[in-house]
Backbone as CSV, one residue per row, in Angstrom:
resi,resn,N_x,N_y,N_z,CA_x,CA_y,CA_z,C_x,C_y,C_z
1,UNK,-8.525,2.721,-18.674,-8.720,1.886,-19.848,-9.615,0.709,-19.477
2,UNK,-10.873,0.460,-20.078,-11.371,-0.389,-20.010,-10.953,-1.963,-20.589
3,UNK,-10.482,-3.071,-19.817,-10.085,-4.096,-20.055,-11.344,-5.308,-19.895
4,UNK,-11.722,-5.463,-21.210,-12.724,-6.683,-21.284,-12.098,-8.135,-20.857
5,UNK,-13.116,-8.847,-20.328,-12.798,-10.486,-20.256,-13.744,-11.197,-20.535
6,UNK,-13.420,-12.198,-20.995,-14.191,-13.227,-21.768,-14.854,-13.524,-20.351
7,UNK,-16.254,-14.135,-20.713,-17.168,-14.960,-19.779,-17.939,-16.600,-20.438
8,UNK,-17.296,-17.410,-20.024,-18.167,-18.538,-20.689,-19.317,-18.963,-19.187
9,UNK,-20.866,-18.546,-19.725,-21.444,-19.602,-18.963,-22.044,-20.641,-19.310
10,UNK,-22.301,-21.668,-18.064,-22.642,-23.170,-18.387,-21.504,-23.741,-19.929
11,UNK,-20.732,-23.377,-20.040,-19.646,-23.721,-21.502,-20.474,-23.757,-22.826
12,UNK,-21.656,-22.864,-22.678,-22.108,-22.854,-23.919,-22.494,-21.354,-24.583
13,UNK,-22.333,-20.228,-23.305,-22.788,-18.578,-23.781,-21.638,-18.018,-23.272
14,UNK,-21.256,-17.398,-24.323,-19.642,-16.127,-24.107,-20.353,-15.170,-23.984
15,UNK,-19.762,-14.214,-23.396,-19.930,-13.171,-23.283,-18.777,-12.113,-22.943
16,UNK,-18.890,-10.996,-23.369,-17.361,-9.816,-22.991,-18.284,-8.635,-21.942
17,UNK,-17.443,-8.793,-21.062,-17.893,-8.023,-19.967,-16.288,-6.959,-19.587
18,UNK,-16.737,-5.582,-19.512,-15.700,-4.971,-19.355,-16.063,-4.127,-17.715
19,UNK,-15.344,-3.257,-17.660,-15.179,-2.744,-15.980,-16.410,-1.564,-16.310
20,UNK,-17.323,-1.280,-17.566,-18.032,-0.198,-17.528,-19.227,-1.348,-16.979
21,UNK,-19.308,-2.292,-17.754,-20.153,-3.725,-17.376,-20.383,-3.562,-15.709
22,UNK,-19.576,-3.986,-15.052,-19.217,-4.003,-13.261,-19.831,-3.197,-12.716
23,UNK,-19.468,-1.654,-13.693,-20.092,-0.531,-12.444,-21.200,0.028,-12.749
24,UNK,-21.645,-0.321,-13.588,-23.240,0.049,-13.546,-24.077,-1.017,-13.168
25,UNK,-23.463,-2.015,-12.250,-23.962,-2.860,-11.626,-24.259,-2.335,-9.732
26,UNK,-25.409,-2.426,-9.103,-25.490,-1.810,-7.863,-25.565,-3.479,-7.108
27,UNK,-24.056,-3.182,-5.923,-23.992,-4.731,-5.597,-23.569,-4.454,-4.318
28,UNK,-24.413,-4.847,-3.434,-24.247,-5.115,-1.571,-24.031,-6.434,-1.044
29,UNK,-22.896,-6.389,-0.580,-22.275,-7.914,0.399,-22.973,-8.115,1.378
30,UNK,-23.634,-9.847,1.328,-24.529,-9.625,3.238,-23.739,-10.856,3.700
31,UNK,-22.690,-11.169,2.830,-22.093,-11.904,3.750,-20.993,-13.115,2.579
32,UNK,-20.007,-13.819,3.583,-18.654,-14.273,2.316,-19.484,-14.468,0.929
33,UNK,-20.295,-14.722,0.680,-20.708,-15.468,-0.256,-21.558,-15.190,-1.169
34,UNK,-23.001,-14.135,-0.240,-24.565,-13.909,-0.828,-24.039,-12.423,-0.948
35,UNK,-24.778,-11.890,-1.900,-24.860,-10.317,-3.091,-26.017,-10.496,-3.259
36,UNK,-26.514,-9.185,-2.758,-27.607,-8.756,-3.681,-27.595,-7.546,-4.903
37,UNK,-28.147,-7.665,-6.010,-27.179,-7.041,-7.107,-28.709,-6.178,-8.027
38,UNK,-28.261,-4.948,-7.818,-29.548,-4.290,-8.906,-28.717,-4.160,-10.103
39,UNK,-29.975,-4.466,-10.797,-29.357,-3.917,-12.761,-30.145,-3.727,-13.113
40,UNK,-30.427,-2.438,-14.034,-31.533,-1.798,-14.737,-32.908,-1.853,-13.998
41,UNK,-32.996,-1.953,-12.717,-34.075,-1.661,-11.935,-34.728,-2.793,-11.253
42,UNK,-33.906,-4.076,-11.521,-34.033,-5.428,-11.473,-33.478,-6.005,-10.278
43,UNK,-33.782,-6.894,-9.395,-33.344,-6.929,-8.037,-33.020,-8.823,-8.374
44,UNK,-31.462,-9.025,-7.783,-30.823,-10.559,-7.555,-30.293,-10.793,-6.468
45,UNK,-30.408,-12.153,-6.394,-30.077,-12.538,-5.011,-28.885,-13.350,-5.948
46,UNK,-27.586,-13.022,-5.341,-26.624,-14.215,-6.091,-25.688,-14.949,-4.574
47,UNK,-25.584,-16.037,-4.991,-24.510,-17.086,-3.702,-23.509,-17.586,-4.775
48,UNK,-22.673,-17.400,-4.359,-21.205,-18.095,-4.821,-20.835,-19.099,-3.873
49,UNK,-21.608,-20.386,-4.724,-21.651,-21.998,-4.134,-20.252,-22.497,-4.238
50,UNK,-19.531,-22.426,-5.294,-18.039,-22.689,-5.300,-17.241,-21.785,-5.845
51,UNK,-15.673,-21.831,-5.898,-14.820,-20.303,-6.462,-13.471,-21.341,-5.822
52,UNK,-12.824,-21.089,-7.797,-11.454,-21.957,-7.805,-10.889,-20.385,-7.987
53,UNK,-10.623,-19.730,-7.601,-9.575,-18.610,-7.770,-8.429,-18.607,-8.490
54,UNK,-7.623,-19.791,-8.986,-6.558,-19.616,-9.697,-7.183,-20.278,-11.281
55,UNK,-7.833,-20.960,-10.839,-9.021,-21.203,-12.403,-9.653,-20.423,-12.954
56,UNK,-9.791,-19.194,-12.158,-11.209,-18.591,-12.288,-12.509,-19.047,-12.961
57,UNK,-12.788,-20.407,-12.082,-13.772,-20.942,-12.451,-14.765,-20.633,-10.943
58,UNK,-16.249,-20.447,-11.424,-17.276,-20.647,-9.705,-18.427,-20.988,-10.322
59,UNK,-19.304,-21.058,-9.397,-20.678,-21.869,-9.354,-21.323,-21.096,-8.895
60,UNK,-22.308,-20.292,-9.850,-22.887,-19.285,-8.425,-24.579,-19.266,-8.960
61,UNK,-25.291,-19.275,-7.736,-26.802,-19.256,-7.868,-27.125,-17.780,-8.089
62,UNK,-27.878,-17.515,-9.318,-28.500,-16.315,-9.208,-30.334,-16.520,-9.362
63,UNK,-30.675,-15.760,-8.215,-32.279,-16.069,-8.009,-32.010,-17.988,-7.571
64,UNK,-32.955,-18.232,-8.175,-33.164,-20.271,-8.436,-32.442,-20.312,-9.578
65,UNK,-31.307,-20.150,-10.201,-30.918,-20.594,-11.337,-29.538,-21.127,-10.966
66,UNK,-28.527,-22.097,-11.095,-27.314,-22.162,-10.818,-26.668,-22.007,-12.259
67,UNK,-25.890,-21.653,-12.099,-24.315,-21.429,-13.530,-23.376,-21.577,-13.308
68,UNK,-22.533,-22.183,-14.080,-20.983,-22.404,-13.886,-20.449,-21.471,-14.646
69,UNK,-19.346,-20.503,-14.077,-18.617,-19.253,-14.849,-17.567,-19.127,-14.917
70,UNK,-16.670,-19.306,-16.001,-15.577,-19.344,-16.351,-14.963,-17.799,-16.977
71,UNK,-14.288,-17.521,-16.216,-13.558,-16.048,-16.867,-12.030,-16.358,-17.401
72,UNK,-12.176,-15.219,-18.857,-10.567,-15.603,-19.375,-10.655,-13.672,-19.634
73,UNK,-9.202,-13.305,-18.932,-8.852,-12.255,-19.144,-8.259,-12.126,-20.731
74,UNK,-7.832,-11.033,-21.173,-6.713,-10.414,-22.123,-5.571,-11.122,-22.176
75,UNK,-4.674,-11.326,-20.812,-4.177,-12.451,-20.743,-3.643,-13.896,-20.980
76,UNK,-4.922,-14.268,-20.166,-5.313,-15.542,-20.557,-5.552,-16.024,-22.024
77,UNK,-5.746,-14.961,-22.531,-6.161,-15.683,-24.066,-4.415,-15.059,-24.920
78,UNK,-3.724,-14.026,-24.289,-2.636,-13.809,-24.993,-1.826,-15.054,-24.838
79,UNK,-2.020,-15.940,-23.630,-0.523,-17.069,-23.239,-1.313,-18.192,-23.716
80,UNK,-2.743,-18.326,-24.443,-3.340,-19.648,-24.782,-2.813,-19.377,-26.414
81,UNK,-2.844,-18.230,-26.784,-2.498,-17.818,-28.719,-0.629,-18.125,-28.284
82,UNK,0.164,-18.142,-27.418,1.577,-18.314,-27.838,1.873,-19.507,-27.614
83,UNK,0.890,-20.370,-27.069,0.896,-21.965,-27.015,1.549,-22.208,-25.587
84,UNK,1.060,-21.728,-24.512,1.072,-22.330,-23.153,-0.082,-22.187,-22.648
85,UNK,-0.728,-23.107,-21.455,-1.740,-23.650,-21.080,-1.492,-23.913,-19.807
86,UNK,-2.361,-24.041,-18.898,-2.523,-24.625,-17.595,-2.681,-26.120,-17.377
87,UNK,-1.739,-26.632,-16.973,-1.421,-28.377,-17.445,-0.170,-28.789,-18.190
88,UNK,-0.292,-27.444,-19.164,1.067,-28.123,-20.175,2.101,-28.603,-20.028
89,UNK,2.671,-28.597,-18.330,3.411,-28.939,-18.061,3.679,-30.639,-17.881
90,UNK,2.630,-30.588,-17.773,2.139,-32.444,-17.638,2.730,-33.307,-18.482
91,UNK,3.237,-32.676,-19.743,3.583,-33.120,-21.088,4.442,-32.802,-21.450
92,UNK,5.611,-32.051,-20.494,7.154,-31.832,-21.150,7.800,-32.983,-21.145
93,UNK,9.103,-33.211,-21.772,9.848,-34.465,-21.695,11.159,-33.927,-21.488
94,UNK,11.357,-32.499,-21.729,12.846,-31.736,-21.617,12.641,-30.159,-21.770
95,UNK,13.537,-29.436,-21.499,13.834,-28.162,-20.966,15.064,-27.690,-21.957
96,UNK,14.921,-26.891,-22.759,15.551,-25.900,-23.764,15.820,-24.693,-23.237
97,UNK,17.079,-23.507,-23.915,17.440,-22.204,-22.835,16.406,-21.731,-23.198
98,UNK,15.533,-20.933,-22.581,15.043,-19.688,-23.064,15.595,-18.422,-23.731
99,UNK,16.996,-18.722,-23.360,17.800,-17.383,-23.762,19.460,-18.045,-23.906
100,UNK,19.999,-17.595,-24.549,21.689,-17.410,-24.748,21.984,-17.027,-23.493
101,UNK,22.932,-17.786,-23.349,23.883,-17.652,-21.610,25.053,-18.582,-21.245
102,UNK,25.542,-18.725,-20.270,25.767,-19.192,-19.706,25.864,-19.866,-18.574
103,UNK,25.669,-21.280,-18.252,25.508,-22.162,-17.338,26.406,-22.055,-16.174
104,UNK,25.699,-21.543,-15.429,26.646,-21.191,-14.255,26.384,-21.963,-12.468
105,UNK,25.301,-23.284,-12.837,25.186,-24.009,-12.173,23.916,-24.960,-12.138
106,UNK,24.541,-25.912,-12.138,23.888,-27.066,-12.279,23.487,-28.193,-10.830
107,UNK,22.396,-27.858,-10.642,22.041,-28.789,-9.467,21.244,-30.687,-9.496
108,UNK,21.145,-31.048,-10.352,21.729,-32.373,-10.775,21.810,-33.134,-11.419
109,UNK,21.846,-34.450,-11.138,21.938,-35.318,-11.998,21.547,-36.562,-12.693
110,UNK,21.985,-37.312,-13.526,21.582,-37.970,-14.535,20.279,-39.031,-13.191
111,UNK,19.366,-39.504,-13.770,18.384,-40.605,-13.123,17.919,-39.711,-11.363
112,UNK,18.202,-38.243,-11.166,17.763,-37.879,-9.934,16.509,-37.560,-9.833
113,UNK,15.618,-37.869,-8.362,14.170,-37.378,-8.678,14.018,-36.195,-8.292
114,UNK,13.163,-35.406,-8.916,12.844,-34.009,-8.844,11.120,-33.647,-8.716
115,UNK,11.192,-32.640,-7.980,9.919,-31.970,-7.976,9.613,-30.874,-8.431
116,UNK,8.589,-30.599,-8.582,7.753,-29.914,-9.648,8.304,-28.356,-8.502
117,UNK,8.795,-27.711,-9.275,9.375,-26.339,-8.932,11.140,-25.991,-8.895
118,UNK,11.510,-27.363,-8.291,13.289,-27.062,-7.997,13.941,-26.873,-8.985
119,UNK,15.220,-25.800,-8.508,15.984,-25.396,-9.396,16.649,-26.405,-9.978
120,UNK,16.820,-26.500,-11.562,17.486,-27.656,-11.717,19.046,-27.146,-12.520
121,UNK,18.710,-26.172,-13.048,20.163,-25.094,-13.244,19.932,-23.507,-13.362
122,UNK,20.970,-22.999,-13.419,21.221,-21.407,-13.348,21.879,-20.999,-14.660
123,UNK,20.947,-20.437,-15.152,21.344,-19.572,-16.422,21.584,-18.193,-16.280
124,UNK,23.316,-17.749,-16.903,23.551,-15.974,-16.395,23.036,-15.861,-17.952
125,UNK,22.442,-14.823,-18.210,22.024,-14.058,-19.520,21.983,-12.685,-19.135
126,UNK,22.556,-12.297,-19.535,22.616,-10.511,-19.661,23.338,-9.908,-18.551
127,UNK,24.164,-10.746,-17.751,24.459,-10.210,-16.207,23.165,-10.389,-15.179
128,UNK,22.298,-11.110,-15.425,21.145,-11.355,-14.471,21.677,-13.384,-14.373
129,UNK,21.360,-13.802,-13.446,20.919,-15.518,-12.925,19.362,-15.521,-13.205
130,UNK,19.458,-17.075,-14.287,18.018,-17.372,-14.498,17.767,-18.836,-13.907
131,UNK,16.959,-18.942,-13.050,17.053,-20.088,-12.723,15.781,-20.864,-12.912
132,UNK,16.367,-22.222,-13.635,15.669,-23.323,-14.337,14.880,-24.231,-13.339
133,UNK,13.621,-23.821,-13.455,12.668,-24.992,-12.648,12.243,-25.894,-13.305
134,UNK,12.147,-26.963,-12.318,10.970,-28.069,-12.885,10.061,-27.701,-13.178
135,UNK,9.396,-28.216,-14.348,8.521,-28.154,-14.502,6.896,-29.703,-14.023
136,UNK,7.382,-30.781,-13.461,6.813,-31.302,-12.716,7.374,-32.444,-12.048
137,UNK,6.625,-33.018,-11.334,7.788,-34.156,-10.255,7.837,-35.329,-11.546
138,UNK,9.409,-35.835,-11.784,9.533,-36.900,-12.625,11.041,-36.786,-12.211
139,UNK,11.661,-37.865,-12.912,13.226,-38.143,-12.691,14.120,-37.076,-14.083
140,UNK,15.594,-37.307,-13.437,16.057,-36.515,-14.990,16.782,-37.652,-15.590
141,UNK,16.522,-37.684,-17.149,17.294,-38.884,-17.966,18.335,-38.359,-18.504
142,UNK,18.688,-37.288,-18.668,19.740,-36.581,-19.377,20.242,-35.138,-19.162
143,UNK,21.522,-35.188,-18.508,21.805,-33.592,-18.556,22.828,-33.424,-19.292
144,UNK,22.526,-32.189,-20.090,23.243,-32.164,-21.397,24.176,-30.838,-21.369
145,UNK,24.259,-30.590,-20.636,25.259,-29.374,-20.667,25.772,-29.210,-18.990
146,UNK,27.034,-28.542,-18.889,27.570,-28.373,-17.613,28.239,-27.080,-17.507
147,UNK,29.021,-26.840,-16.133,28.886,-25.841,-15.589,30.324,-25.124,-16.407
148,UNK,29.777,-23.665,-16.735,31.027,-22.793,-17.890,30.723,-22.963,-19.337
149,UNK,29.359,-23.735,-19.533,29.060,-24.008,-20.683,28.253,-22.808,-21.530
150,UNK,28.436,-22.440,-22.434,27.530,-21.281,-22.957,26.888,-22.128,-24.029
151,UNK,25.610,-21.553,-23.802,24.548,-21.965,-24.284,23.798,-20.954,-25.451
152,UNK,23.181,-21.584,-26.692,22.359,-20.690,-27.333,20.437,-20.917,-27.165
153,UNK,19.755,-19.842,-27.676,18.728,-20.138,-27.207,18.183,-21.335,-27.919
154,UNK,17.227,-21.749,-27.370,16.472,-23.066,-27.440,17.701,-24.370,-27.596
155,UNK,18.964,-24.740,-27.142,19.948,-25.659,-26.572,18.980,-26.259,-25.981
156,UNK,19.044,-27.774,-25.922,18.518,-28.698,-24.921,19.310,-28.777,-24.239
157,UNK,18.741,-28.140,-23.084,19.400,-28.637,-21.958,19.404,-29.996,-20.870
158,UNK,18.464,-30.368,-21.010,17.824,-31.632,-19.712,16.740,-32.201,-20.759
159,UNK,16.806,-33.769,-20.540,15.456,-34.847,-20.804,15.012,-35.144,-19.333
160,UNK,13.480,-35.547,-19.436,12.975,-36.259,-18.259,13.037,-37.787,-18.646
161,UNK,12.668,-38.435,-17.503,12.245,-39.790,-18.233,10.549,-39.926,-18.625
């Protein structure tokens, strides 16, 4: 199945490039960085000057030209349409269940500082443990539920400050 992805270059030309796109591309590695790339009978020299890999953002010279290239998969554009983002976390103030359960442990408490990942409780839902991360380093102002507590979905569970 061919899976297209968005291409923005320089943030002003989209383009959809799919995996038939790729392979009718003729492309030799001479080294981490430099490709030389035939297309339609056409000969490039490309360098990949920078490459954020979890951005999928890079900088890459083709011939004398530089471009900045931004790729958004199928993906990427399915979790930007359900309203999460890269950052968004920057801007929570509290943590709701994701699911009906029960609270089956709570690791802490009111004014404690936390970092961006730690468990801050354990949700059982379905006979599985779900466990509640931070979502970034800040203190907690409020914990609102405790341990044996059953919970429905979207319950606030925790404020930050």
């Amino acid at each position: 199945m061919n899976k297209p992805s968005k291409v923005l270059v320089n943030n002003n030309q989209e383009f959809t490039i799919g995996e038939d796109s790729v392979n009718d591309l003729d492309i030799l590695k001479q080294s981490a960085s430099n490709y030389h790339l035939l297309h339609k009978q056409k000969s490039f020299h490309a360098t990949v000057i920078e490459s954020d890999f979890n951005d999928k953002t890079y900088i890459i010279r083709l011939n004398s030209n530089t471009y900045e290239v931004k790729i958004k998969t199928l993906l990427d554009e399915l979790i930007k349409n359900i309203g999460y983002a890269t950052g968004s976390a920057k801007i929570i103030n509290s943590i709701s269940a994701p699911m009906p359960g029960i609270i089956i442990g709570v690791n802490i408490k009111k004014d404690q500082k936390v970092k961006e990942g730690d468990t801050l409780l354990i949700l059982e839902a379905m006979k599985m443990e779900n466990a509640i991360l931070c979502p970034k380093d800040t203190a907690i102002k409020e914990v609102l539920v405790s341990i044996g507590e059953t919970v429905d979905k979207n319950k606030l569970l925790i404020t930050f400050h």
